[in-house]
C-alpha positions in Angstrom: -42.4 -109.0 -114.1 -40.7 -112.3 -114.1 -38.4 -113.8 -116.8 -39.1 -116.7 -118.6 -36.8 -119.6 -119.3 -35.8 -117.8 -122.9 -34.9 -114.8 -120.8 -37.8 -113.1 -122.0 -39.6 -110.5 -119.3 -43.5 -111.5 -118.8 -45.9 -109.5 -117.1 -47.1 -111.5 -113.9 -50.7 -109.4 -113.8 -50.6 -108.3 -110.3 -49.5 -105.0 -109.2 -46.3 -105.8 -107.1 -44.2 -108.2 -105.6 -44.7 -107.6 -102.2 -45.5 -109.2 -98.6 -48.8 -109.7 -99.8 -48.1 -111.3 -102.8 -45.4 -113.7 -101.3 -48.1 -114.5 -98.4 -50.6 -115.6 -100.6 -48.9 -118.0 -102.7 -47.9 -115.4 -105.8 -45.1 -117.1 -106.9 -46.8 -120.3 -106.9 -49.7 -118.4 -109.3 -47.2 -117.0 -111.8 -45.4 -120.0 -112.0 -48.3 -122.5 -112.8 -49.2 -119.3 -114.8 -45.9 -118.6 -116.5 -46.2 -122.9 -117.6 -49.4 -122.8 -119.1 -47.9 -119.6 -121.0 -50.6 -117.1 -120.2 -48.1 -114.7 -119.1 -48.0 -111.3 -121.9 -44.3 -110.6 -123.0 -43.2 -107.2 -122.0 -40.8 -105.4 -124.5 -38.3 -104.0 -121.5 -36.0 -101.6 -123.5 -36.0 -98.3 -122.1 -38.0 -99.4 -118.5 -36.4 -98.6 -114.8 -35.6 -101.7 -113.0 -37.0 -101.6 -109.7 -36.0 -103.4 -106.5 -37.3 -106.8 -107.4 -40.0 -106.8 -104.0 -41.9 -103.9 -102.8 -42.1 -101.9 -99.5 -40.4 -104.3 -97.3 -41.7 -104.0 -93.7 -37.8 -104.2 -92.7 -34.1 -104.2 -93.8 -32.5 -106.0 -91.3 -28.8 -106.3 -91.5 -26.1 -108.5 -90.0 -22.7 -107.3 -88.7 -19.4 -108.4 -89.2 -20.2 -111.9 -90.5 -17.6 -112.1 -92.4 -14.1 -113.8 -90.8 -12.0 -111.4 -93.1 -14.6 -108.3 -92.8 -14.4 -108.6 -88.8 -10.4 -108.5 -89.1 -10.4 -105.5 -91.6 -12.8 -103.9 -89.4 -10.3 -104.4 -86.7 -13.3 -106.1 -84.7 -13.4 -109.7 -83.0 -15.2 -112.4 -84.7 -18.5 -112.1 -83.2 -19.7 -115.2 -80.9 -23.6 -114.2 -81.5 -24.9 -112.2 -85.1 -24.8 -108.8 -85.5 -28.0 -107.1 -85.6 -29.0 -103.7 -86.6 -31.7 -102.2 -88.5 -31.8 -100.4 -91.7 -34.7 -97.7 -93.2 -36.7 -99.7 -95.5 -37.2 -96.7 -98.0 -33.4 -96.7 -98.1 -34.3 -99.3 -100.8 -33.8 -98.3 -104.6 -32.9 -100.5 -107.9 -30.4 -101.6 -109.0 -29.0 -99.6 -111.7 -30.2 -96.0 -109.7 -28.1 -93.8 -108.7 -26.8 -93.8 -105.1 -26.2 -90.1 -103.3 -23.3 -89.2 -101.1 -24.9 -87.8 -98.1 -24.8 -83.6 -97.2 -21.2 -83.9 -95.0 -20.4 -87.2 -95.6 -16.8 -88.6 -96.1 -16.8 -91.9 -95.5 -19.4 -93.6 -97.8 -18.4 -97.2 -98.2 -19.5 -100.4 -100.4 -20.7 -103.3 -99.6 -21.9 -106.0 -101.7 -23.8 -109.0 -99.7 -26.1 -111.6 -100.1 -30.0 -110.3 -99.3 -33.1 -112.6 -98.0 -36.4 -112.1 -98.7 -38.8 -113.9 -96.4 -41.7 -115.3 -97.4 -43.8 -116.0 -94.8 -44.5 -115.4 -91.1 -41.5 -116.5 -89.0 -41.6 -116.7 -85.2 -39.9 -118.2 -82.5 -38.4 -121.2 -85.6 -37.3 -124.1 -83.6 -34.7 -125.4 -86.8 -32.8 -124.8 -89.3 -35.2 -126.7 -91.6 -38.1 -124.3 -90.6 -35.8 -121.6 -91.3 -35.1 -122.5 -94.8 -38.7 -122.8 -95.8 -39.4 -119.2 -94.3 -37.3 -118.0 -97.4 -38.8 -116.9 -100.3 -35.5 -116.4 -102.3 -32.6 -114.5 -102.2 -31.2 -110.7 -104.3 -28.4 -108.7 -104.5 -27.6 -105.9 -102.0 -25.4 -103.3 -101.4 -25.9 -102.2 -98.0 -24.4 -98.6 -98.6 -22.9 -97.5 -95.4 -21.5 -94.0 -94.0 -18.8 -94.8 -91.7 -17.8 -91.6 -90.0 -22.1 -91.4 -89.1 -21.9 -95.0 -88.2 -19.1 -94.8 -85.9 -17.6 -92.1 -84.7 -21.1 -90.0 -84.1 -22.6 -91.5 -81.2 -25.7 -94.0 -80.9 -25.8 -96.8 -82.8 -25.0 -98.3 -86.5 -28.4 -97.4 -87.9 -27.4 -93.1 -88.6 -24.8 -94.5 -91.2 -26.6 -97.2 -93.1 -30.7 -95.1 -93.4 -29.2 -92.3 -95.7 -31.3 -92.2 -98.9 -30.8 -94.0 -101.4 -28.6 -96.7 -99.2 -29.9 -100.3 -100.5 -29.5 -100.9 -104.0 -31.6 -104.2 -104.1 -32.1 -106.7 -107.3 -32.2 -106.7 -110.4 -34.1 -110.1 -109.4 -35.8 -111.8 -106.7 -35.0 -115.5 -107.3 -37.1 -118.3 -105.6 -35.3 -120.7 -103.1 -35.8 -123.6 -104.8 -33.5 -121.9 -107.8 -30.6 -121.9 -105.2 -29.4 -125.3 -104.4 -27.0 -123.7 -102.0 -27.2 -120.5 -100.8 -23.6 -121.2 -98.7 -22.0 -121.4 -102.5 -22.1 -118.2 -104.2 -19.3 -115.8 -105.3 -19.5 -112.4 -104.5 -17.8 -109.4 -106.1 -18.2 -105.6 -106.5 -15.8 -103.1 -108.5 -15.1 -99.7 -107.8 -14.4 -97.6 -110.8 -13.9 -100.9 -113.1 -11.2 -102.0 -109.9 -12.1 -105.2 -108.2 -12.6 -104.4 -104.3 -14.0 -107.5 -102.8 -14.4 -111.2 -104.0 -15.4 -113.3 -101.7 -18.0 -116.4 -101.6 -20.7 -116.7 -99.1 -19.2 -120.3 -98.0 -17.1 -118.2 -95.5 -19.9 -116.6 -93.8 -19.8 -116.9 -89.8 -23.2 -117.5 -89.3 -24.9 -119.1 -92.6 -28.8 -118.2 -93.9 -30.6 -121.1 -91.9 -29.4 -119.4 -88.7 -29.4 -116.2 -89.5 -33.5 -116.7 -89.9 -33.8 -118.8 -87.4 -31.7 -116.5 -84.5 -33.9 -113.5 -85.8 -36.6 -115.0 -85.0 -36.1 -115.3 -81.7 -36.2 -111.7 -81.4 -38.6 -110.1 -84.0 -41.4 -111.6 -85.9 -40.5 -111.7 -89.7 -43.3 -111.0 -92.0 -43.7 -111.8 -95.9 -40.8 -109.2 -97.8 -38.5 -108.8 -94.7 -35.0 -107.8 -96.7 -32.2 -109.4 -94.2 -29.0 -108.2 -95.8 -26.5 -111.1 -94.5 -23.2 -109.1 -94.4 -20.3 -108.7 -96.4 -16.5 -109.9 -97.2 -13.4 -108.4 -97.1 -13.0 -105.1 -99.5 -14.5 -102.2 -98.2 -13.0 -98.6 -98.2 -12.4 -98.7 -94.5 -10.9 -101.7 -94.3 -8.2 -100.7 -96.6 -6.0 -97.3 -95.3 -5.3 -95.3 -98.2 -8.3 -96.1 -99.9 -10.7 -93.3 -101.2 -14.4 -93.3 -100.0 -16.8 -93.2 -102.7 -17.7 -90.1 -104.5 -20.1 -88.6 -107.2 -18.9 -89.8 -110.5 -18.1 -92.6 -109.0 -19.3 -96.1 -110.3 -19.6 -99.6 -108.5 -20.7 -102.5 -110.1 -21.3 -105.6 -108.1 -22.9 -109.1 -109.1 -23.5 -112.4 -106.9 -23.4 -115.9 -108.8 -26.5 -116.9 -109.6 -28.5 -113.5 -108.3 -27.1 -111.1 -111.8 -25.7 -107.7 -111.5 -26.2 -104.0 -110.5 -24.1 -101.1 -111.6 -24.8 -97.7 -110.0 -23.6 -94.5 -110.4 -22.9 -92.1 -107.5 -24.5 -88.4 -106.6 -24.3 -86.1 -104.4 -27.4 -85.6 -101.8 
């Protein structure tokens, strides 16, 4: 579906937003399609939202790249991104419930800014080539376990693949939408409480290079997620401060991107 500029919900006529769609020019095809309104109005009362692309290839996620995250965190201010991977069917909408793991703890928040790619990306020479790999940008909460992610062994990936761990949406908007994607406020609630506000002007490493380093180690493919990291705010940053549990509720929205609300489980 897409949303018309009367905030109505069209159908697009294809059966998902996916790599393949953003590879072969689909937004490009609903959008000359949405102007020459041949687009049918969905009535949307009562539907699931969805994460707003389909069976991403990857979640790839970047560490500590936030200044006041990496002090929270009690870690150095990284001099290169930090990269880890994430299960893509950790993805979920953005109003569905997230589940505390079996023996979990330490289940944390964290709202962040996500990319989706939009076309092959390789070995990108500039920040300009970067940029026009980007199909647009979404809300994420890169839901993380951090007794699994750091004090189990291995690396970061056992506390962030838990079902259920990337809330995604409610809406994939385009690039061009975004005048600057180094502009946007950031916040996410707890229980109604405001936990982290931040703006994605202080990240360490912005969106051009964040593509553009991946791609000197992994080919990106059309609906890559790259979650971009998150600000200061989360439960292990603060002593004292209660991990999440079921009954639980965080609701977290980006400027410009809308808002998700979920409620938590118990695996």
């Amino acid at each position: 579906m897409v949303m018309d500029d009367a905030g109505n919900l069209r159908d697009i006529g294809e059966p998902d937003i996916d790599g393949a769609f953003l590879a072969s020019g689909g937004v490009a095809r609903v959008r000359e399609a949405l102007e020459r309104d041949e687009l049918p109005v969905v009535v949307g009362e009562g539907l699931r939202v969805g994460p707003p692309i389909a069976r991403p290839g990857k979640i790839v996620c970047i560490g500590l790249n936030y200044s006041d995250h990496a002090a929270e965190s009690g870690a150095d201010v990284p001099a290169e991104p930090v990269v880890f991977m994430k299960a893509a069917n950790t993805m979920v909408g953005p109003y569905d419930e997230v589940l505390v793991p079996r023996g979990s703890v330490k289940t944390d928040w964290e709202v962040e800014l996500a990319i989706v790619i939009g076309r092959r990306a390789r070995y990108l020479d500039s920040r300009e080539e970067a940029l026009d790999a980007v199909a647009g940008y979404a809300v994420s909460n890169d839901v993380s376990e951090r007794e699994f992610q750091l004090e189990r062994g291995g690396q970061w990936d056992k506390g962030k693949s838990c079902e259920t761990f990337n809330p995604l949406g409610p809406w994939l908007v385009t690039a061009d939408e975004i005048t600057d994607p180094q502009s946007l406020a950031l916040r996410l609630w707890v229980n109604g409480e405001l936990r982290q506000n931040g703006d994605t002007k202080n990240m360490i490493f912005d969106v051009a290079e964040i593509v553009r380093y991946l791609s000197q180690f992994m080919v990106l493919e059309p609906g890559d997620v790259i979650n971009t990291g998150t600000p200061a705010g989360v439960a292990m940053g603060m002593p004292g401060q209660p991990y999440l549990r079921a009954g639980d509720v965080m609701e977290l929205e980006i400027e410009g991107l809308g808002r998700q609300r979920q409620t938590v489980g118990q695996a």
